[in-house]
N, C-alpha and C positions, 0 to 999 in steps of 0.2 A: 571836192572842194580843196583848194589848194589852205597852207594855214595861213597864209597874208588874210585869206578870204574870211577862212574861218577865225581867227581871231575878231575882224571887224565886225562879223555876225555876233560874236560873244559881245562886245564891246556895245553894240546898238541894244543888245535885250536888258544889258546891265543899263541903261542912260534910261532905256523906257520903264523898266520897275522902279527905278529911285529907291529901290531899300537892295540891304545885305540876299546875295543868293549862296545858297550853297555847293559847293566842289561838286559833292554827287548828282545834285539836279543839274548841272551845267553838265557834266559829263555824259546824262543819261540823254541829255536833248539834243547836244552836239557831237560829243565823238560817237552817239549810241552804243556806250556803254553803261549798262546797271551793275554797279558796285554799292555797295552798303556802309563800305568804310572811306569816309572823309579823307582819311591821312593822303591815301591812295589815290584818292580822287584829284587830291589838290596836285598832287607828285605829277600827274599825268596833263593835266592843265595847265603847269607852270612854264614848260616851252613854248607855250603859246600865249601867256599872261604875263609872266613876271617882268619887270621891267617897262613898261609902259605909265607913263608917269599919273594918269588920271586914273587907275584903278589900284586897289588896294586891298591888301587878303588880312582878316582878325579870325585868327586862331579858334573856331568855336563857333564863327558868325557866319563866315564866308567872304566871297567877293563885293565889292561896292563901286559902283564909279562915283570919281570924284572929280570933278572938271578942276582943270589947270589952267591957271590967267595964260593969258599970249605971255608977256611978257618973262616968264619965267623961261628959265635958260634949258632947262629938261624939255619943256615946250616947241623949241625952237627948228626951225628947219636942219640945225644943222649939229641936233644934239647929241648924235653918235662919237665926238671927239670931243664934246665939253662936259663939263663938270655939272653935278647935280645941285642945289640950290645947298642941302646938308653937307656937298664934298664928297659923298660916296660914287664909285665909281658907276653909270646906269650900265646896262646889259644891252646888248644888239638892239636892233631895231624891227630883226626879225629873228626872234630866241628860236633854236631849235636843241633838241638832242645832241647828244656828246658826237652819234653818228649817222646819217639819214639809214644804212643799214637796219638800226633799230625800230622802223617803224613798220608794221605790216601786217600783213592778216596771214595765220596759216590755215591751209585749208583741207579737209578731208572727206572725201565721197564716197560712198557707194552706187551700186546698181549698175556701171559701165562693164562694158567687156573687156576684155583685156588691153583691146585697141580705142579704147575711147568709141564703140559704137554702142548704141544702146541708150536708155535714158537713166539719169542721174535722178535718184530718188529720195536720200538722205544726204544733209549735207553738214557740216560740223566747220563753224567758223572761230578761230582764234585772234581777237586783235590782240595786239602788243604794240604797244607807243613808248616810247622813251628805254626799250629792252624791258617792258613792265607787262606781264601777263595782264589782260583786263577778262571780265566777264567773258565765258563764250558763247555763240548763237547756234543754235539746231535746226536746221529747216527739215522737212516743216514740224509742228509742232509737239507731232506726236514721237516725233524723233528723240524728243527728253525724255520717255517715259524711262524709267527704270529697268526694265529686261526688254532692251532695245533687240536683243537676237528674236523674243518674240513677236517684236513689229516689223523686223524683217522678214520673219516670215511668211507673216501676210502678205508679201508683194511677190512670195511665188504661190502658183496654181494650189490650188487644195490648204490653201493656208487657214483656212477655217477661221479665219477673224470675220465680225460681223461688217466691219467699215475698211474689209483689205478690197471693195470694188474700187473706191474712194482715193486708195494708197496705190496703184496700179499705174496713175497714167505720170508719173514723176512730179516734178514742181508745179504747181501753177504760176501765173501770171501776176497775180500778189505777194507768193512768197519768192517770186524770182525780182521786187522789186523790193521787199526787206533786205535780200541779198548784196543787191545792189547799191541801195543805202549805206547799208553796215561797213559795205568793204570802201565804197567813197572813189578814194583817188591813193589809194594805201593799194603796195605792190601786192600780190598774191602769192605765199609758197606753198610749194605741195610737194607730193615725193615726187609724182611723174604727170605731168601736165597734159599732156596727150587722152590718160586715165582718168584724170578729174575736173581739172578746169576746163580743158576742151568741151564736154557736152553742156559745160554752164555757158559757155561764150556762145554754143552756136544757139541754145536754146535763148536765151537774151538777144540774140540777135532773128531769132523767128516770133520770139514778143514784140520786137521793134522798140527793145531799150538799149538804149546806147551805154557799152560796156565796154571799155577796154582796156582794163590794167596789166602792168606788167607783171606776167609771169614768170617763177622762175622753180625749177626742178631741182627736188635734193636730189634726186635718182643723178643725174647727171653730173652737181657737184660732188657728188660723191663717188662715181665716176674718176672725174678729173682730179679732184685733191686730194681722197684718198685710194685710189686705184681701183675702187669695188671694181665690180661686173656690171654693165649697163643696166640692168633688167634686176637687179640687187633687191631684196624685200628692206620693208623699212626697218625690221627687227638688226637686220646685216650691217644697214647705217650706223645704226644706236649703239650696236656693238663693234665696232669701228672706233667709236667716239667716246668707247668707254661710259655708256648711256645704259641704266635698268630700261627694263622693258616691262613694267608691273600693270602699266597701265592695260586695259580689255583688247582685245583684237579685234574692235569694231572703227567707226569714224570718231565717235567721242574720243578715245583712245589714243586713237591712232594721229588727231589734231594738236593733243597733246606733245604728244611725242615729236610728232615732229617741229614744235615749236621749240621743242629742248636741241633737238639736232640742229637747227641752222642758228640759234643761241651760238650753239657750241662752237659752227663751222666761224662765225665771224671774224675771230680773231686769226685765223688761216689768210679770211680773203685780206681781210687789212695789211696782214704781215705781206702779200704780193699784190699791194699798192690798190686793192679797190674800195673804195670807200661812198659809193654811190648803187643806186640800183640801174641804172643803165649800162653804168662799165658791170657789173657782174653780168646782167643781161648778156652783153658783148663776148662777155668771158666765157658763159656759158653755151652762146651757138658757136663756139669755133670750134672746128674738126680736130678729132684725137690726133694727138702727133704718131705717127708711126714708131715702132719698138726701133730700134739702134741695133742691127745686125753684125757691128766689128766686133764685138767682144766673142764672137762665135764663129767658129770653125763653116758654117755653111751659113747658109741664107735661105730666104723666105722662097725663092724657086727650087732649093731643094730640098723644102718642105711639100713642096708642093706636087714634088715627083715620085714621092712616097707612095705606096703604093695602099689604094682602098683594101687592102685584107685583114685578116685579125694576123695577130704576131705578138712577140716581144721584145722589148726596147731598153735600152739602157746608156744613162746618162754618166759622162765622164767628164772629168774635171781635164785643166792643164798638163798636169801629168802622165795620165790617160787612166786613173783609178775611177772604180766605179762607184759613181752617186749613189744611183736610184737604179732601179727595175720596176717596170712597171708591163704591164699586158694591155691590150689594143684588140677591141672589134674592127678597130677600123684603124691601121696606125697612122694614113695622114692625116683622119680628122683629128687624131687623139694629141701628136705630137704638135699640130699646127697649135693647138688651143694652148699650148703651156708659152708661146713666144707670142705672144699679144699684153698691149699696156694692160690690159683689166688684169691680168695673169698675178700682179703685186697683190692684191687685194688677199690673199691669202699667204701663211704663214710661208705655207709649202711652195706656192709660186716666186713669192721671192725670192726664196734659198736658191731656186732651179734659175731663175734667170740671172742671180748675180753668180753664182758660183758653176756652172754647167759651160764649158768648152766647146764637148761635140757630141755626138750620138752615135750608136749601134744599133743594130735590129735584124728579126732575122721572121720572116715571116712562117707563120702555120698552116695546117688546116682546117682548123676550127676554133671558134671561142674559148670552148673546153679545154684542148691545147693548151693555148696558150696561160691557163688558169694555170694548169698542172707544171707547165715551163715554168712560169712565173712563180710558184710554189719552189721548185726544185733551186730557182736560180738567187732565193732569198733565201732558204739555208743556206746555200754556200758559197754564197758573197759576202750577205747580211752587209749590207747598203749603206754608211750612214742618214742620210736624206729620206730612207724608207719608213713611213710611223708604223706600218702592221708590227712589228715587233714589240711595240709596246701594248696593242690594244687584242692581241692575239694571245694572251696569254690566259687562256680559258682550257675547262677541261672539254675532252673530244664530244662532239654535240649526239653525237646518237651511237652513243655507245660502244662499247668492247668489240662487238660484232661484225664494225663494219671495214671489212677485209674483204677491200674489192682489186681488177686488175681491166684496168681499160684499154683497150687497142683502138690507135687512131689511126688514121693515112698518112704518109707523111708526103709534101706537097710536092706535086708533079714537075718534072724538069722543066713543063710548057707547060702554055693554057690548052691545049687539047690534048697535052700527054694524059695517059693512065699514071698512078702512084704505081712504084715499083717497090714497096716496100710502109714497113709502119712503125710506130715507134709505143710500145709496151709502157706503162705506169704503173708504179703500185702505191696503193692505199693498206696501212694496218692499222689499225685500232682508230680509225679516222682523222689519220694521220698519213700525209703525204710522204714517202720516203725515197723515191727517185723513179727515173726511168733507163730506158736500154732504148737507142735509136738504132735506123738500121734493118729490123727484123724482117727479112722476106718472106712471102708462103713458102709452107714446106712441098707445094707442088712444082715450085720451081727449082730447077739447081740445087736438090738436096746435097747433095753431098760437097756442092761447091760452101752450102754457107754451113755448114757443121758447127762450125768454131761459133757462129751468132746465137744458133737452136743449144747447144752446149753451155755456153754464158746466161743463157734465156734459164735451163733446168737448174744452174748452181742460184743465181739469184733467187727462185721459186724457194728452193729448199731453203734460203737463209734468213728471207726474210720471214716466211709464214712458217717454218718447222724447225730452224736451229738461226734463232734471233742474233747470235753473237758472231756466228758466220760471216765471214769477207765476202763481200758481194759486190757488183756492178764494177770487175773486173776491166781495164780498159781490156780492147781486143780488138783487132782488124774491122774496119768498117766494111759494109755489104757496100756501100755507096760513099759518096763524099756526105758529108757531115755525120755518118752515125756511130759516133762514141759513144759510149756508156762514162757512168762518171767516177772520179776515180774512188780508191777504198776507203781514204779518211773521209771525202768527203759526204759520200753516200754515208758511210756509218754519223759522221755527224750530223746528217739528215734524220737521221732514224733517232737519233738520240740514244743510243747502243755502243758507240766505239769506246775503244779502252780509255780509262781514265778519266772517264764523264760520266755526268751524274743522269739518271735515264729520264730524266725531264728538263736538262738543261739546254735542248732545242727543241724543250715543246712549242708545236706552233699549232693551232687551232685555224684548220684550213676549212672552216665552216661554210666559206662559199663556193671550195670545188664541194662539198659533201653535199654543199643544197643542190649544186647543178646536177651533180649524178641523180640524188633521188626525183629533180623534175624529169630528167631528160633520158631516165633508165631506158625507155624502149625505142630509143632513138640513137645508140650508142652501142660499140659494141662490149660488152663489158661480162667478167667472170665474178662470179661471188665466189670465192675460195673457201669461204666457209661450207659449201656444198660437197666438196672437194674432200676427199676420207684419203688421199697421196699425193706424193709431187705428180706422179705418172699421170693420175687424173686429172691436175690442173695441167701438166703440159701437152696433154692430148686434147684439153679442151682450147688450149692456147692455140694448137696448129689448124685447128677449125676456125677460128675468129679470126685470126691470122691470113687465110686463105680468102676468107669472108671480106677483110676488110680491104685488101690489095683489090678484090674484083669487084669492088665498090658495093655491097651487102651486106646487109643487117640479120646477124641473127644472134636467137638467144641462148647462152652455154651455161647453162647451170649444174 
């Protein structure tokens, strides 16, 4: 009911009582809202009452019609520009809200699938007239109860409620014509429309009630105004918006909430000129604009040329200093995902798309790898743009003991080459301290790589048997890229080098420690705590070593 409509309908019930009614019974029979308090009532009636020269509102009584001779000039065909019979100025001829924005219903469902298939089973309605929260509706009934998680329960199998056959088949026919009522001709918000109003339009339209308001998705404006992620949860919005989130993580809740979110967003849309529910409509189906690729050394095709492996990558400014480091299962899905609009929506994405120029990377063999790369290359960068430094600063997760030594492949010239060589890590105290690239089996070319098996025995001894020791010696690569890294910086990996304190690069590498202990028999790795000399761990090293170049798994303990 449009409110030209619905005022004249108020207007005809006041002529036919002939006595005073009250704000709240008008409000409970026409906008169908039940509120208790008067004040409130009348506040919400007023855009549609006030002003009209034959009714009349007494504080305490309510509303009354009062008919007005022809002849009086507020009466008049053309009393929008004339004066009122007292001199006071009258009000429109069709009052409405400060903004059409503010009128609407928000809405919240359960029981869809993620894509909108499935049936909508609770439904939680919020109207708001004039930017004024009113009473809200619960379809269906039992949806008010007070520990509504145990009436959801009932609507899955084995729910052991005596009346969840009852609650099974979603809305009926009756309460999808409460719905109907309630919401009128008032727009709909929801977070994601697809998700919730979706199965109510299609189900109203397999009743055969004619339903069709406009929709409109916070997921989306929030999306577009503040940069979330498409697929963003409403909690994400709220916090965006500077919004508590105290309310339950149900529909009651969650209607709430987001009445307070698109509250919040309005003055956003107003400031970029929309002030209607169709221009936002409008606003809302237009296509994401593409990200702005000149402020960047490459472009979106060579993103795209990136190659699917795991690796590590690192982000550089104009200069060519380095941002960020980060590690990649996958580096063109990983790097594609940071140059897209939704990418703002976080603290970290924006820093990387305003201030990031160009990119490095260098591809691995394995996830692990790259973990342990990505360890090594954050001591001895240390990033600004990186947060692990601040939230790593924990003591080592599993103990003093764990003094380990990983051997990986290091990645083939080609896709059908064999690895001719692998590259050594070491772990002490659970604590990442570097690697040696380069290492070939000792079955090949002994005596050609000496010098690597020789750097390989002084590192052993320094890290695990004399801690203060200069280790990871630069030295002649077996291959192109296998450096080892230099002596400040490995010691200040280790948090050992002179003139530092032996915990001021503590870093809590808790997620290569969890991968080793999943992925123990899948990897090749020495526990050097087993290890009673260097002799034994480098005899156990040229067997893993040998192991790993011929593509083989075994265990050196």
């Amino acid at each position: 009911m449009t409110k030209p409509d619905l005022r004249e309908s108020i207007l005809a019930h006041l002529r036919a009582a002939g006595a005073p009614i009250a704000s709240r019974d008008l409000a409970s029979r026409f906008l169908l809202i039940r509120h208790d308090d008067e004040s409130t009532c009348h506040r919400l009636l007023a855009p549609y009452l006030t002003g009209h020269p034959s009714l009349v509102y007494t504080p305490g009584v309510g509303w009354i019609y009062r008919p007005v001779a022809s002849t009086a000039p507020a009466a008049g065909p053309d009393r929008r520009g004339s004066a009122s019979p007292t001199g006071s100025r009258p009000a429109p001829e069709r009052p409405r809200p400060d903004s059409p924005l503010r009128d609407f219903v928000a809405l919240a469902a359960e029981g869809a699938g993620p894509s909108g298939s499935g049936t909508i089973r609770v439904v939680s309605l919020q109207p708001v007239v004039a930017g004024e929260e009113c009473g809200p509706e619960h379809l269906p009934a039992w949806a008010a109860e007070d520990d509504l998680d145990a009436a959801v329960q009932a609507l899955r199998p084995g729910g052991g409620e005596d009346d969840a056959g009852a609650r099974e088949d979603g809305l009926g026919t009756a309460e999808l014509q409460i719905l109907v009522e309630t919401i009128g001709d008032l727009p709909i918000v929801c977070h994601r429309v697809a998700r919730e109003a979706g199965p109510l339009l299609r189900a109203c339209s397999a009743a055969s009630l004619p339903f069709h308001p406009i929709t409109i998705s916070l997921a989306k404006l929030g999306h577009l105004l503040l940069g979330l992620k498409p697929r963003h949860a409403p909690s994400e919005l709220a916090a965006a918006l500077g919004l508590g989130t105290s309310d339950p993580d149900d529909c009651r809740g969650r209607v709430r909430l987001m009445t307070r979110c698109f509250l919040a967003l309005l003055p956003m849309l107003e400031e970029i000129g929309i002030t209607s529910f169709d221009e936002l409509q409008t606003f809302q189906n237009q296509p994401t604009a593409a990200l702005d690729y000149s402020p960047y050394a490459f472009t979106a095709d060579d993103l795209k040329a990136l190659p699917a492996r795991p690796g590590i990558y690192r982000f550089h400014d104009r200069q060519g200093e380095v941002l960020y480091v980060g590690k990649a299962k996958n580096l063109r899905a990983r790097l594609s995902s940071y140059f897209v609009p939704s990418a703002r929506g976080t603290e970290r994405g924006r820093a990387i798309l305003e201030r990031v120029h160009s990119y490095s990377f260098e591809v691995v063999s394995s996830e692990l790898e790259a973990l342990l790369n990505e360890a090594a290359l954050l001591a001895e960068l240390r990033p600004p743009l990186n947060r692990q430094f601040d939230v790593h600063q924990r003591p080592a997760p599993y103990g003093p003991r764990l003094n380990l030594i990983v051997v990986l492949p290091e990645p083939a010239a080609g896709a059908g080459d064999q690895t001719e060589a692998c590259t050594v890590h070491f772990m002490r105290r659970g604590r990442y301290q570097g690697r040696i690239r380069g290492i070939p089996s000792p079955c090949v070319g002994a005596g050609e790589h000496r010098d690597r098996w020789q750097q390989l025995d002084e590192a052993v001894r320094a890290v695990y048997f004399q801690s203060r020791e200069r280790v990871f010696q630069q030295a002649p690569a077996a291959r192109g890229g296998g450096e080892g890294l230099p002596v400040r910086q490995a010691e200040a990996a280790a948090g050992v080098g002179p003139g530092r304190e032996s915990n001021s690069g503590d870093i809590d590498w808790q997620l290569v420690a969890s991968y080793l202990a999943r992925y123990r028999d899948e990897v090749n790795v020495l526990d050097v705590d087993d290890c009673d000399s260097p002799e034994r761990v480098l005899t156990s090293l040229q067997i893993l070593a040998a192991a790993t170049v011929g593509g083989e798994h075994v265990v050196a303990r």
